[in-house]
C-alpha positions, 0 to 999 in steps of 0.5 A, a space after each residue: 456500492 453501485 457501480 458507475 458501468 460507464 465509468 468502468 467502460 472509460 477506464 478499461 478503455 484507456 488502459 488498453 489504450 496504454 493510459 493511467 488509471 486511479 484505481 480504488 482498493 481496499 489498502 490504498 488507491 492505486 496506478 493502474 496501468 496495463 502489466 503487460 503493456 512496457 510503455 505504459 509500466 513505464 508511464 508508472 514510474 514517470 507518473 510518481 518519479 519512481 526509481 526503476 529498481 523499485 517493482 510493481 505489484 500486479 492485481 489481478 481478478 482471481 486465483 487463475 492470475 496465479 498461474 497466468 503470471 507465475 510459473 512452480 506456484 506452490 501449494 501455500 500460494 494455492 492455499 493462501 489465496 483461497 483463504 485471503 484473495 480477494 484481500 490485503 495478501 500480497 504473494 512473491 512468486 517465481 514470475 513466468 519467462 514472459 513478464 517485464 523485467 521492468 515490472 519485476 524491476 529486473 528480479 525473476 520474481 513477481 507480486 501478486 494480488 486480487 483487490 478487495 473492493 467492487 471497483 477494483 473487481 469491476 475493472 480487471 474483471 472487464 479488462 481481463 488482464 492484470 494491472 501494475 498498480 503501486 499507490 496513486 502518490 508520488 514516490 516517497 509521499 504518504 499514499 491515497 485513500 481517497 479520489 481527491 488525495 489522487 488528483 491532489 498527487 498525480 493531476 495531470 499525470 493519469 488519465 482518470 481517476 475512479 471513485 471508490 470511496 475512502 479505502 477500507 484498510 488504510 495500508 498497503 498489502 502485507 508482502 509475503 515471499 513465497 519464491 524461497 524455502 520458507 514464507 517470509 513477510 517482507 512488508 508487514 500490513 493489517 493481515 498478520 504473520 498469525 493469520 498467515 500462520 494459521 493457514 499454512 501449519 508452518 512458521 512464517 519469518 518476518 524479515 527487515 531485509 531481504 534480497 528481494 527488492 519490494 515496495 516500501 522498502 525505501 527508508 523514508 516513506 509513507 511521508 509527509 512534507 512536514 518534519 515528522 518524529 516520533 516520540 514517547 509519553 515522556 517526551 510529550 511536555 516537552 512539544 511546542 505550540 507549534 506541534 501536531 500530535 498523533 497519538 492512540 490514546 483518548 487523553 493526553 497531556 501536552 503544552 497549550 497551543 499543541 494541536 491534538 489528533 487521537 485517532 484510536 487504540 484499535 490498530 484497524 480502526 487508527 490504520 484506516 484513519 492515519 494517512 488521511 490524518 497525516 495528509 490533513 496535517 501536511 496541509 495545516 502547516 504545522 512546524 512539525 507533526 509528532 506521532 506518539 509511539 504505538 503499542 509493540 504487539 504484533 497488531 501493530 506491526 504495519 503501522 509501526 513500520 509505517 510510522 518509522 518509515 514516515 519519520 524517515 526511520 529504518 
């Protein structure tokens, strides 16, 4: 895509000016602000009504942000990045003595990440320091894929918003702790515990809770204002007319009057297509949206715990 160079000019300007910034990435849109800066880290958290215990991820624009904003970086974090980063990889590490305790929500740990999309790039590499960036929602709500999903959440809350296209990925990063004895994904996302494996030569745990607080951990989110459930093949005759379904699969039998959204048996292609759904739907007004059940294989796993999350499921 081409770059708007004036665009990126406003936008390096206003986060050095302490501002809030929209910013594209390939997972999801963020809200950028300078990661160094506490007034405007705290200007995040007023912006989405986010609890102060729930720490921010900070992008950076390559390998060297490692040792910038983490100390004893071990050598799968090395490894790790030079295979994903730029990518959808999120690493916990030992943070340096210097980075906010409101950043790292008062954990010795921090998150890493370098943003897979040109405007991302663009803008940290022009500004020259890491970003806090959490998604561009309000607390709990479903995150943003587009500009327009940005503004419809935070207008009037953030100072600019980027255009960046729809997101490629669709979902938030994988979180993977690395600050322990063993690698452990503590939010799945559309890069796997295979492909980490893959890399590292060594088992990686998936662990449901941990007591590293990271984001999405909350027991609802990624959520609609609409009442949300999910449900199983079986349980599809008994909708009502005023239901929107989910489903993975190309055909479906259901109640007349049930309204039918099949977004696709590919995990990447349903990930890149569910928060636009779900956010379309929120505003149809529906009774209740239903997403039929996903396959348990493992391509599957972030967007199952987002489904369960989004129907306020643990």
């Amino acid at each position: 895509m081409t770059l708007n160079t004036a665009q990126i000019d406003a936008a390096v300007a206003i986060l050095r000016a302490g501002g809030l910034v929209g910013l594209p990435t390939e997972t999801v849109y963020g809200l950028a602000a300078d990661a160094s800066n506490e007034a405007a880290i705290a200007r995040i958290y007023a912006a989405k009504g986010r609890p102060a215990d729930h720490p921010l991820i900070v992008h950076v624009a390559g390998v060297e942000g490692l040792a910038q904003w983490a100390e004893n970086v071990p050598p799968a974090a090395l490894k790790l990045a030079e295979a994903f980063w730029p990518g959808p990889l999120t690493l916990i590490l030992q943070k340096q003595p210097w980075v906010s305790g409101l950043l790292t929500a008062g954990q010795p740990t921090v998150g890493l990440r370098v943003p897979a999309h040109p405007v991302a790039l663009a803008v940290l590499k022009a500004f020259g320091g890491g970003l806090a960036a959490p998604s561009a929602n309000q607390f709990t709500h479903v995150s943003p894929t587009t500009s327009a999903a940005v503004s419809e959440e935070l207008a009037g809350r953030v100072d600019l918003i980027l255009e960046g296209g729809a997101c490629e990925v669709g979902l938030e990063s994988t979180i993977l702790d690395l600050s322990g004895t063993t690698p452990t994904i503590l939010r799945p996302g559309m890069l796997s515990q295979a492909d980490i494996e893959a890399v590292l030569g060594v088992p990686v745990l998936v662990r449901a809770a941990s007591s590293v607080r990271v984001p999405g951990q909350h027991v609802v989110h990624y959520a609609p204002q609409t009442p949300c459930r999910l449900v199983g093949e079986a349980e599809l005759a008994s909708l009502s007319g005023a239901s929107a379904l989910i489903t993975h699969r190309d055909a479906v039998v259901v109640p007349a009057g049930v309204a039918v959204f099949a977004l696709s048996n590919n995990p990447a292609h349903y990930a890149h297509e569910l928060y636009r759904v779900l956010r379309e739907l929120d505003h149809q007004r529906f009774q209740e949206i239903v997403i039929e059940r996903v396959p348990d294989s493992a391509e599957w796993d972030a967007i199952r715990d987002r489904l369960n999350k989004a129907a306020g499921r643990t």
